[in-house]
C-alpha positions, 0 to 999 in steps of 0.5 A, a space after each residue: 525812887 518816886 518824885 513829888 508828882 502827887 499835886 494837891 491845890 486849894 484856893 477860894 475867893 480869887 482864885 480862878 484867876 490864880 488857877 489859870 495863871 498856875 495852870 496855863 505856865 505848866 508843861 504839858 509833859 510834866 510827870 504828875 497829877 494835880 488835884 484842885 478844890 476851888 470852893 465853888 457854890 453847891 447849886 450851880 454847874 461848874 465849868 472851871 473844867 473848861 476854863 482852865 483846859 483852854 488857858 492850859 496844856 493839860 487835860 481838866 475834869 471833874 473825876 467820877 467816884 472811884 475814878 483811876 488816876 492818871 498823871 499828866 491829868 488835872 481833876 477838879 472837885 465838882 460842886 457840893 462834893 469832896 475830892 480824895 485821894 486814895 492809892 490810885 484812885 479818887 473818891 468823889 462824895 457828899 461827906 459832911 462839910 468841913 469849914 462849911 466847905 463841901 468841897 474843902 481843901 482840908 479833905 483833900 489835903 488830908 486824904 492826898 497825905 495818908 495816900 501818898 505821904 512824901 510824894 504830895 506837894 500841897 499848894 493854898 492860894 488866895 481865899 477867906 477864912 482857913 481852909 488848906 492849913 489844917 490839911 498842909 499841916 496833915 501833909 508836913 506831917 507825912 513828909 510831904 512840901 508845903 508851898 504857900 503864895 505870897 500873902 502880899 499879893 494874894 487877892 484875898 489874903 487870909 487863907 496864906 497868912 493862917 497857912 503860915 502862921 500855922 504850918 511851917 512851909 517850905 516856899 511863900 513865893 510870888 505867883 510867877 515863882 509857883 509854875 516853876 517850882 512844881 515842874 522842879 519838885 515834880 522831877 525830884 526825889 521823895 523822901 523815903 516815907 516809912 519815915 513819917 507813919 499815918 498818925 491816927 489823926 490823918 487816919 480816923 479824918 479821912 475815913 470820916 470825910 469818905 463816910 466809910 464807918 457806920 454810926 459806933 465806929 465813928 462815935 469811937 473814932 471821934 473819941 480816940 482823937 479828940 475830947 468831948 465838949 459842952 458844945 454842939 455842932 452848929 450844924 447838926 446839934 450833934 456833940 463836938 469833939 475838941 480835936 487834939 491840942 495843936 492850933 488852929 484849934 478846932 472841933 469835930 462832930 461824930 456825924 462828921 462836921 469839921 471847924 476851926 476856932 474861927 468858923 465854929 464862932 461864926 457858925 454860933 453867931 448866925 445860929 443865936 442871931 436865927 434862934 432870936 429871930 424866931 422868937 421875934 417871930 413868935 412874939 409878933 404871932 403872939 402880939 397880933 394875937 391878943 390884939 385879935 382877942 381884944 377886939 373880939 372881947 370888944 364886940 361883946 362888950 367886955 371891957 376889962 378883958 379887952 384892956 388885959 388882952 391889949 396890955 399883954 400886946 403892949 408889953 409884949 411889943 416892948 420885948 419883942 423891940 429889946 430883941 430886934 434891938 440885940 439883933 441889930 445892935 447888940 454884941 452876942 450877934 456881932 460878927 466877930 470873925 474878922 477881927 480875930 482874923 485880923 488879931 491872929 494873923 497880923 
């Protein structure tokens, strides 16, 4: 019978330092293969391949698309592109962001279970927001061992607590505790997996997030887990899909962009806080403007019309100032997100 040797690892704010603590107390004749996302900034080079070769025993790369997998190896997801897992094979591509992550940790979480089901053991670390529970819960779903790090001791401590209020996890361990732990799994036998299907859900996501369908299959997909809204995708202004009826809630465009509840708020806010900007700017052209035309009704001795166009540019001014002042003070662009974390995961 096959061990838990599939390892998938997802971490954000803090988490080199947690990477290397994990990866530097591995031995290196451990029977398995890690996978990591670490969210990274899409435009610049990584060397977190490096780092972590030299604080441990395992060989670390940024696989290529369609790279073999090999165990006694660690493969971390390079800048601006997905990591998944296929049976016996990686795929490294641009799919569309989830979480406004490229790479996301719900991705490859998602992918590593429809793969290798009860083999995985998926691991989130310290980080913002939610990435990781939505693809710890694919992975329990799959039979699969879902270990969290102590939110007490997490830098950044978010991405643990939503993992644990949303997942029913079988470790929340110290730092220290984890190294251990994945050596001991790593040598124990799975369950048997014929007894925990791909569900149509962790099915449909992961061809989604591989962009392997054309444009009616993902919109029929997308239909057939989930519920269209009056919404539109944040990102692309596409229709959104309100995916199943569990929590976190979250949506899903048919192109492909992935939120939860809290990240698909925040996204509304920054859009409605950009649109007001524009028509700030538009006003402003507009003030200028018909302050342009006054004083060219000025120099031709045309004082009513100079008196219409310099009214219309006071009262103009007046509205672009209540706007600046919904900008700046008022709630629609308030950013809420840290106070609903704050309420759901206390």
């Amino acid at each position: 019978m096959l061990e838990h040797n599939i390892i998938v690892i997802g971490t954000s704010a803090g988490g080199l330092k947690v990477l290397g603590a994990i990866l530097g107390a591995l031995p290196a004749d451990i029977n398995a293969v890690l996978f990591i996302v670490q969210h990274l900034a899409p435009d610049q080079p990584s060397i977190l391949p490096q780092i972590l070769t030299d604080v441990g025993s395992l060989p670390v790369s940024h696989p290529a698309d369609g790279e073999s997998i090999q165990t006694g190896r660690i493969y971390v997801a390079p800048p601006d592109y997905h990591l998944l897992v296929n049976q016996g094979l990686m795929r490294v591509v641009r799919g569309p962001q989830e979480n406004r992550f490229r790479p996301a940790i719900d991705a490859l979480f998602r992918s590593a279970a429809r793969a290798y089901g009860t083999r995985v053991v998926g691991v989130v670390l310290t980080g913002y927001l939610d990435d990781g529970t939505v693809g710890l819960q694919a992975i329990k779903k799959r039979g699969g061992v879902a270990i969290v790090q102590d939110p007490k001791e997490a830098e950044y401590p978010s991405m643990v607590k939503s993992a644990l209020r949303y997942v029913k996890v079988d470790y929340c361990l110290p730092l220290a505790e984890i190294p251990d732990l994945l050596v001991q799994l790593s040598k124990e036998p799975a369950a048997n997996e014929e007894a925990y299907p791909v569900t149509e859900e962790i099915e449909i996501e992961s061809k989604i997030a591989e962009q392997q369908m054309n444009t009616q299959e993902l919109l029929e997909n997308v239909e057939a887990i989930g519920t269209r809204t009056t919404y539109t995708c944040p990102e692309c202004n596409g229709s959104i899909w309100q995916i199943g009826k569990g929590e976190p809630l979250r949506f899903r465009c048919h192109i492909g962009h992935s939120f939860t509840a809290s990240v698909f708020l925040s996204e509304q806010t920054q859009n409605l806080e950009n649109a007001l900007w524009s028509a700030v700017r538009a006003m402003e052209e507009k003030v200028t403007f018909s302050r342009q035309m006054a004083e060219r009704m000025r120099n031709y001795n045309l004082a009513n019309a100079v008196t219409k166009y310099e009214d219309h540019a006071m009262n103009l001014d007046k509205e672009v100032s209540l706007i600046r002042d919904i900008i700046l003070n008022g709630f629609a662009t308030k950013r809420t997100i840290a106070i609903i974390e704050e309420d759901q995961l206390e």
